[in-house]
C-alpha positions as CSV (number, residue, x, y, z in Angstrom):
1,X,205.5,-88.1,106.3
2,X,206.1,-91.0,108.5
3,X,206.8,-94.1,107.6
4,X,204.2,-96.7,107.7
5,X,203.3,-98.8,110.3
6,X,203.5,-102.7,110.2
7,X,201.1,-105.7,110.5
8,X,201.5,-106.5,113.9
9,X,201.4,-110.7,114.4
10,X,200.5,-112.7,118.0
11,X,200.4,-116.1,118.9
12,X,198.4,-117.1,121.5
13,X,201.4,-117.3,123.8
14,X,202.1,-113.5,123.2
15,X,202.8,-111.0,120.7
16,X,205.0,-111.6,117.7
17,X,206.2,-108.1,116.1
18,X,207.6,-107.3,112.8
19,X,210.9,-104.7,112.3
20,X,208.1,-101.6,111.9
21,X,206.4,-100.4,114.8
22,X,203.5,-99.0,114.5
23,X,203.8,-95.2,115.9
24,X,201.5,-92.9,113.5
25,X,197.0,-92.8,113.5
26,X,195.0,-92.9,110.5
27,X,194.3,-89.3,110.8
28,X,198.0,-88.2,110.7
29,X,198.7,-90.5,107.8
30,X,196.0,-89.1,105.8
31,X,197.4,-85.8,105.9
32,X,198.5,-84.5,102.6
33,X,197.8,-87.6,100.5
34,X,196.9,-86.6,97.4
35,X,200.6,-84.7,96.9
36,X,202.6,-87.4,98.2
37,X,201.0,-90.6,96.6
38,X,202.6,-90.8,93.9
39,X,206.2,-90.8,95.7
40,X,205.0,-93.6,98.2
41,X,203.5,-96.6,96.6
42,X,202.1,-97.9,99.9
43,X,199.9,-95.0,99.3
44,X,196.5,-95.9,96.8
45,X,194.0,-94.1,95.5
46,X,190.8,-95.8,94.8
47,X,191.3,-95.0,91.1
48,X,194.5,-97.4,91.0
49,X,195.9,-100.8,91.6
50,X,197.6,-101.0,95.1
51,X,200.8,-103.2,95.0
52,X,200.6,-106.2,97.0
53,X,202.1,-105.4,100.6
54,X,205.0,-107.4,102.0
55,X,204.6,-109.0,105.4
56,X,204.6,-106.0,107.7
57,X,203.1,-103.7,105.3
58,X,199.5,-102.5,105.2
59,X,197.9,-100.6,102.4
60,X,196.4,-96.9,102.9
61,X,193.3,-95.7,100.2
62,X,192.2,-92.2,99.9
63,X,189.6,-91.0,96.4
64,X,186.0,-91.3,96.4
65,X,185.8,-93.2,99.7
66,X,187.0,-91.7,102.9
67,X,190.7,-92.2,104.0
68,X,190.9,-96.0,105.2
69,X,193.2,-98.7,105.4
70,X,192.9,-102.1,103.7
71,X,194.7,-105.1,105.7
72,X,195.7,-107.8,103.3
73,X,196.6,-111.7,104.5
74,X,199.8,-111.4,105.5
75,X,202.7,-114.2,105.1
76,X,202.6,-115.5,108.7
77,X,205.5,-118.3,107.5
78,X,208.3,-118.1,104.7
79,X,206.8,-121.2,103.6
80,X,202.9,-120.0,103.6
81,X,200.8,-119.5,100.6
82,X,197.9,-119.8,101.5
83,X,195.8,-119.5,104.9
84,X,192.3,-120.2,106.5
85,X,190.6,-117.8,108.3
86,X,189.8,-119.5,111.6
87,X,187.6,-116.3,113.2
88,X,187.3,-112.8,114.0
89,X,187.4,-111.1,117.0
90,X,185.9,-107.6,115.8
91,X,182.7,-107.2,113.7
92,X,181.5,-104.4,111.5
93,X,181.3,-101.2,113.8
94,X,183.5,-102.0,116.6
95,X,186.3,-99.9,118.1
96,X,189.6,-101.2,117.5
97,X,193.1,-100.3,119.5
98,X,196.8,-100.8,118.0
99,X,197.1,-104.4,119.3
100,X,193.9,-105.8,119.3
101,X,193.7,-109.3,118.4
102,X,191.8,-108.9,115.0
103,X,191.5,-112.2,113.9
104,X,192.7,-116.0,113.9
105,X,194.5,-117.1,110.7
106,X,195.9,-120.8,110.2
107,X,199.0,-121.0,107.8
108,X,200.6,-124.4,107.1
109,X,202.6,-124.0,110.5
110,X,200.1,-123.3,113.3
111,X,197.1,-121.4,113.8
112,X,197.8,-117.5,114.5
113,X,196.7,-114.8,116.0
114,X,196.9,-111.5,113.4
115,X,196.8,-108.2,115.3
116,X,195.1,-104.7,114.5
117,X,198.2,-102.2,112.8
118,X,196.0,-99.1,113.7
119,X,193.3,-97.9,115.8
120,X,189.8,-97.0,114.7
121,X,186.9,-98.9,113.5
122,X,186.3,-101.6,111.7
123,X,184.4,-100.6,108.3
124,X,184.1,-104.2,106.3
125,X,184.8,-107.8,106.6
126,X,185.5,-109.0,103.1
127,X,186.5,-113.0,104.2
128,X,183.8,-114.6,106.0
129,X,185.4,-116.9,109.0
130,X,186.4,-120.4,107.9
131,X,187.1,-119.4,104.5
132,X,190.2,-122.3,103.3
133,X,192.8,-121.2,100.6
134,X,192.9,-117.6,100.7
135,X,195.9,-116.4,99.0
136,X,198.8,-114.0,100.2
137,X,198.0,-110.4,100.2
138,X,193.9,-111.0,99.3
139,X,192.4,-107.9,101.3
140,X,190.8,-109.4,103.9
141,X,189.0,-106.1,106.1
142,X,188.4,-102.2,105.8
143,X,189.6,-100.2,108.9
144,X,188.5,-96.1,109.3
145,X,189.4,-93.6,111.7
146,X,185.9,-92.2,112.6
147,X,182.8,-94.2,112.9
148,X,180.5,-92.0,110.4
149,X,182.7,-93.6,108.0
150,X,181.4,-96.7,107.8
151,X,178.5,-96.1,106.1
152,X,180.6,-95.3,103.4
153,X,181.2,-99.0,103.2
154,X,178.5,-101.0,103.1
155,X,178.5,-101.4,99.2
156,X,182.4,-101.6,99.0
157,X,184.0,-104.9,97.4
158,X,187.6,-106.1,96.2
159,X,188.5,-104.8,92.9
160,X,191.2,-107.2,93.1
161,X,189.2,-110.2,93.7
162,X,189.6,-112.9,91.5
163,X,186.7,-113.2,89.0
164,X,184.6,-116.6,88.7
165,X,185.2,-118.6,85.9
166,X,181.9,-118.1,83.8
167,X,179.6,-120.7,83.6
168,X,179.9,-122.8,80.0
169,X,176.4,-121.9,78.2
170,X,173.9,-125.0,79.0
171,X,173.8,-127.2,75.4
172,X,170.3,-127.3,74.4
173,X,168.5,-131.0,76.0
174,X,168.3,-133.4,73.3
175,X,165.1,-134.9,73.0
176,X,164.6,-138.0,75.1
177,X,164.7,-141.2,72.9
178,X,161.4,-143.5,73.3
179,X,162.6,-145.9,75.9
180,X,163.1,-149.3,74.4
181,X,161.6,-152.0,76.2
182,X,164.8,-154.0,78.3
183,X,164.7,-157.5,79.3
184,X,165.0,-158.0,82.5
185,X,166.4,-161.4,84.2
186,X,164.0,-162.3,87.2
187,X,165.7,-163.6,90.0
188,X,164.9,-167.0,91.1
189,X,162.2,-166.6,94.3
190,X,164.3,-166.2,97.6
191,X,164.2,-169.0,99.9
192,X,162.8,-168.2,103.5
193,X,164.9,-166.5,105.6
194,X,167.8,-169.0,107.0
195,X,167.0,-170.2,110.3
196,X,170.7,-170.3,111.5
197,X,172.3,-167.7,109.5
198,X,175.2,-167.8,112.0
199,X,176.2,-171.0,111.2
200,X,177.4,-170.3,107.2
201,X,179.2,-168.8,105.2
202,X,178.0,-166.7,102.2
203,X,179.0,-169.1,99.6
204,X,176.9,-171.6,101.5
205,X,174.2,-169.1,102.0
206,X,174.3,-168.8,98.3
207,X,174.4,-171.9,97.6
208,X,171.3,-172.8,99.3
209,X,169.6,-170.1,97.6
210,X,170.7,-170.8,94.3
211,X,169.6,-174.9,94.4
212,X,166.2,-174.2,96.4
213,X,167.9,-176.3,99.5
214,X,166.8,-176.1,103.0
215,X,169.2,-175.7,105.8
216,X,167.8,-179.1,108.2
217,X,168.8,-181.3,105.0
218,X,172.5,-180.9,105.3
219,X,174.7,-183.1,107.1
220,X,177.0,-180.4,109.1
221,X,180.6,-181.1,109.6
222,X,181.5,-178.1,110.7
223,X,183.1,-176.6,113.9
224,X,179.9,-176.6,116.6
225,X,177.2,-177.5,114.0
226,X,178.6,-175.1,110.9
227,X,177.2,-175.7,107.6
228,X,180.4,-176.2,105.4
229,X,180.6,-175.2,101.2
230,X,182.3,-178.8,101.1
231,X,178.4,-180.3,102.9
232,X,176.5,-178.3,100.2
233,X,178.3,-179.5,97.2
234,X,178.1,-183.2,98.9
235,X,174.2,-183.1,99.0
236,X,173.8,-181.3,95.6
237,X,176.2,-184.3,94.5
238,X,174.0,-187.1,96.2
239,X,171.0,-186.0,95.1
240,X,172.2,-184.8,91.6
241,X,170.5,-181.2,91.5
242,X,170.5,-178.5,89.5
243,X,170.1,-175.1,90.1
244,X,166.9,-172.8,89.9
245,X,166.5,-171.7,86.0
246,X,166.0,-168.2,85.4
247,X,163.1,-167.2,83.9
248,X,163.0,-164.0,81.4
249,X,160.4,-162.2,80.8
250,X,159.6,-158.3,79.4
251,X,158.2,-155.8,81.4
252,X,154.6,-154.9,80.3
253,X,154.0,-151.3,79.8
254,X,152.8,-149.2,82.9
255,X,154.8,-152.1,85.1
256,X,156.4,-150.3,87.7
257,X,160.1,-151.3,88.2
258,X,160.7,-154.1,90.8
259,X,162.0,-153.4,94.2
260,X,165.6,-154.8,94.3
261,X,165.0,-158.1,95.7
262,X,166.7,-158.2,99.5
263,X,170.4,-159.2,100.5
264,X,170.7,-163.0,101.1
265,X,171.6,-163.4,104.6
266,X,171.5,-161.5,107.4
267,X,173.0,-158.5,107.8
268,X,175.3,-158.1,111.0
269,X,176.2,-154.8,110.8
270,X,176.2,-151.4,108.8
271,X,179.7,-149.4,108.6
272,X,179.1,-145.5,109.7
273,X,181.8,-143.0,108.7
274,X,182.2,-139.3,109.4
275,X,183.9,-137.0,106.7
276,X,187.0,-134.5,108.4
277,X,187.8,-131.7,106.4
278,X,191.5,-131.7,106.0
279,X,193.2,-128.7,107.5
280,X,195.7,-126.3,106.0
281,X,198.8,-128.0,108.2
282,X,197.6,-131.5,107.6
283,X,197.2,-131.1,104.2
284,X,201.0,-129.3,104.1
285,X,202.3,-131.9,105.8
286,X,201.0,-134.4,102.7
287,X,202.5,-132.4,100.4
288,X,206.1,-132.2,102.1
289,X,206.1,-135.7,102.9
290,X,205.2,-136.6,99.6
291,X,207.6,-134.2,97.9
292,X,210.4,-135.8,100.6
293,X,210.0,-139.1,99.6
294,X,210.1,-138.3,96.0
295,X,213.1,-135.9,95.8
296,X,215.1,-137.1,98.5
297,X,217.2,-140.3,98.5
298,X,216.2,-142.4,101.1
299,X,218.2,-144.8,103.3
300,X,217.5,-146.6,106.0
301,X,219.5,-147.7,108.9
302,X,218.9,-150.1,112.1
303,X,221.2,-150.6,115.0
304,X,220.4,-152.5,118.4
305,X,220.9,-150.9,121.5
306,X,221.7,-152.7,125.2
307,X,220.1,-149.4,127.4
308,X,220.1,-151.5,130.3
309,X,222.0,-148.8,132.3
310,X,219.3,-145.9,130.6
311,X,216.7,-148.3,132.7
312,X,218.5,-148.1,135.4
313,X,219.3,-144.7,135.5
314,X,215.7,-143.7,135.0
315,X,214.5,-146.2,137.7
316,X,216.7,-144.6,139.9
317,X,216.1,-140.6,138.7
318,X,212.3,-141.8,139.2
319,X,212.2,-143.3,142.6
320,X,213.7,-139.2,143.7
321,X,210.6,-137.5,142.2
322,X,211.9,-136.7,138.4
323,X,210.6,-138.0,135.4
324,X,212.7,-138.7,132.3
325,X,211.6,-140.4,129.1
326,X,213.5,-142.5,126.7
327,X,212.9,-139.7,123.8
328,X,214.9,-137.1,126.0
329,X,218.5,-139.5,126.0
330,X,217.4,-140.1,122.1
331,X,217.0,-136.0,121.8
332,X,220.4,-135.8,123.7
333,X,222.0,-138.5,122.0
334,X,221.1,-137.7,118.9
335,X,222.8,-134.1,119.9
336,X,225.7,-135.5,120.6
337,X,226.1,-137.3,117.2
338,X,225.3,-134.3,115.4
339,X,228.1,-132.6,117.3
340,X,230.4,-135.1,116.3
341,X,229.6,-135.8,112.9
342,X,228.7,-131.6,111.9
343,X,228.2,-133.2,107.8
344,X,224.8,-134.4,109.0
345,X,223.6,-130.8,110.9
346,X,222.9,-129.1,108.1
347,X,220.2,-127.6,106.3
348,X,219.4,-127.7,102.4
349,X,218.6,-124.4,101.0
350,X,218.7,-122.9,97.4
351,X,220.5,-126.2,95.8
352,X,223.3,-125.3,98.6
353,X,223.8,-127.4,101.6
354,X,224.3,-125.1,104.7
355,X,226.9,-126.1,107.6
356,X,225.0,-125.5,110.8
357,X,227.1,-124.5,114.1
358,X,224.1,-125.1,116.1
359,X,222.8,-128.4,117.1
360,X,218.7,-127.5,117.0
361,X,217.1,-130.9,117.3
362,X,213.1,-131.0,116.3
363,X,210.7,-133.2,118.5
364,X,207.3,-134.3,116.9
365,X,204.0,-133.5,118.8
366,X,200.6,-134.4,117.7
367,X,197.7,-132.0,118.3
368,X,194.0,-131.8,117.0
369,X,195.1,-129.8,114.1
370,X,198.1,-132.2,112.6
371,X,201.5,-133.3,113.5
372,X,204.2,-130.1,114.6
373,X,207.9,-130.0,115.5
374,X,209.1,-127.6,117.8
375,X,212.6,-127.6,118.6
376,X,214.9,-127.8,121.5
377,X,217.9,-125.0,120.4
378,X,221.3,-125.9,121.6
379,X,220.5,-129.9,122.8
380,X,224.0,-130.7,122.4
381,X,224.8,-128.1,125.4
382,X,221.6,-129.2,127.4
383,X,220.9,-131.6,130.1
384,X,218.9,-134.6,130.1
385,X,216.8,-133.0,132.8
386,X,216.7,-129.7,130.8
387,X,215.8,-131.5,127.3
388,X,213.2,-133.0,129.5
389,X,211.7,-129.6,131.0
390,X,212.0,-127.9,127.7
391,X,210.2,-131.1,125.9
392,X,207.4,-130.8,128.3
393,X,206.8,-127.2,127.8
394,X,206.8,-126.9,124.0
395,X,204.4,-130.0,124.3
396,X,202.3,-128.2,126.1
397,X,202.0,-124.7,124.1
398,X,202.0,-127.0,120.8
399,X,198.8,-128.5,122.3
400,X,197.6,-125.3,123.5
401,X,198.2,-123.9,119.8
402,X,200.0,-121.1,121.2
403,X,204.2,-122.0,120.5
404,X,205.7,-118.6,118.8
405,X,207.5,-118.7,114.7
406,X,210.9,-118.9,116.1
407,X,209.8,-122.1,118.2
408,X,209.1,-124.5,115.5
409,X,210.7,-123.1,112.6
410,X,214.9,-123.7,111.7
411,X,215.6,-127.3,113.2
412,X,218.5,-128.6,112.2
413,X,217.2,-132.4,113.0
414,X,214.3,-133.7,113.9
């Protein structure tokens, strides 16, 4: 038998494959499986728990059903745990060839694109589209090799699914008490609306209320006629007042409940607000900043800089037609230091601190989905004008969602 074939992975920039190419069909696969499952745990039968695949790996079911193959969520980073399924590009019954783009899947990196392994057809979609958290390896579709084989689907569902916690048994109601008759406090009776609300505050507004005092009775010293707290408590002082007693008084029964009584004042404005559901890489990039600034000892250093002749030079490269941004000469200075001092390139990895020989310098770029930092490899060797080129284009494709893995992942600096 052959080996298997793999997952195959794209970006949207092009394809991204795994060591395994895929070579053999469905039918060929399925071609003396009953004999050889045992010796090949990539083989199931429907009868037994399938390990979970590694990246690369798909899963291949033979029993009661007719031969299929069950595509799991693949790790699409080292770091990825979880994924969201953005969309699919195949439904239930349509034909699929080795390569298709099968779906859109964002990890905690970028959002990918997650190719067919095999031709044939697509039997069942077990993830709806813009389902959030799914783990690794959680079967995600059902692909056959002939189409009277679907049918055979329609009722299928993942044995391995995780089952729903059960619902705590509803405690019996206890029996409503006989309401108790509250006393309410009546609010003093609202003065008429202010004539100049504009002019005061809300502690004069109150204040006003609260004493029954009408606005054209205060002496305003105030910027352009403004009602000031310190006028108030001048004419409440003069004429010796006291404010409004409240009354109390019980509710009789069959009262209906008083309208809240309106806001004193006018009301300028009402704040709106619109709810964004966190993504998977925003919601990564909480966690790792968080876990940063807690683990890592931070410092923090300043120097001043005289780039007077970086101006100048970029004056001048700009008057010939090319463009040059401060951030490339920080990209390639930063290089430089890195190449200098090699104890600061270097990457932390399994409580061992690695020695890196190449200078890989991370650039941040925002886009819709959340902050990303592909890198420039080899900035220490580079030009400005190449750091500048190469800058520009990873913006571009990290915009465009479609950078590749290797092009954001393994900085040495950012």
């Amino acid at each position: 038998m052959r080996r298997l074939p793999s997952l195959t992975l794209a970006s949207n920039s092009g394809r991204l494959r795994q060591a395994f190419r895929p070579r053999s069909t469905l039918a060929r696969l399925s071609t003396g499986l009953n004999q050889n499952s045992r010796k090949n745990p990539l083989i199931c039968n429907s009868t037994q728990e399938c390990p979970l695949p590694a990246v690369g790996l798909r899963q291949l079911s033979t029993g009661s059903l007719p031969a299929h193959i069950k595509v799991p969520l693949p790790a699409l980073s080292p770091t990825m745990e979880s994924g969201t399924l953005i969309a699919w590009h195949k439904k239930v019954g349509d034909s699929i060839a080795e390569g298709d783009l099968l779906c859109e899947i964002e990890t905690d990196k970028a959002t990918m694109g997650f190719e067919t392994p095999e031709e044939g057809f697509m039997a069942k979609i077990l993830i709806e589209a813009g389902t959030k958290d799914i783990p690794i390896g959680k079967l995600c579709c059902i692909i056959v090799q002939e189409k009277a084989d679907i049918a055979a689907f329609d009722s299928f569902t993942d044995s391995g699914a995780a089952e729903k916690p059960k619902a705590e048994p509803t405690k019996a109601a206890r029996p409503q008490e006989s309401a108790k008759p509250q006393t309410t406090s009546a609010a003093p009776k609202a003065h008429a609306a202010f004539e100049n609300p504009d002019l005061m505050g809300p502690a004069v507004r109150l204040l006003l209320h609260q004493y029954h005092i009408k606005e054209d009775g205060i002496k305003r010293s105030g910027p352009k006629g403004n009602i000031l707290k310190s006028d108030v408590l001048d004419f409440i002082s003069a004429k010796k007042l006291k404010p409004a007693p409240i009354q109390h008084s019980a509710p009789k029964s069959g009262d209906k409940a008083a309208a809240p009584s309106k806001p004193i004042g006018s009301v300028r404005h009402v704040e709106k607000f619109v709810d964004i559901p966190l993504t998977n890489i925003r919601s990564v990039i909480a966690k790792r900043l968080l876990q940063s600034k807690q683990t890592i000892p931070h410092e923090y250093l300043s120097a001043d800089i005289l780039s007077d002749k970086v101006t100048k030079l970029r004056q001048d490269l700009k008057a010939k037609g090319i463009k040059v941004s401060i951030n490339d000469f920080l990209v390639k200075g930063c290089a430089l230091a890195l190449k200098a001092v090699p104890e600061v390139n270097v990457q932390w990895k399994d409580q061992t601190s690695h020695l890196m020989q190449n200078v890989d310098v991370s650039v941040a770029v925002a886009t819709p989905t959340g902050l990303i930092t592909p890198i420039v490899f080899g900035a220490d060797s580079l030009g400005i004008l190449a750091i500048s080129e190469k800058i520009r284009e990873l913006a571009k494709k990290a915009k465009e969602n479609k950078l590749a893995l290797n092009e954001f992942q393994g900085g040495t600096f950012t």
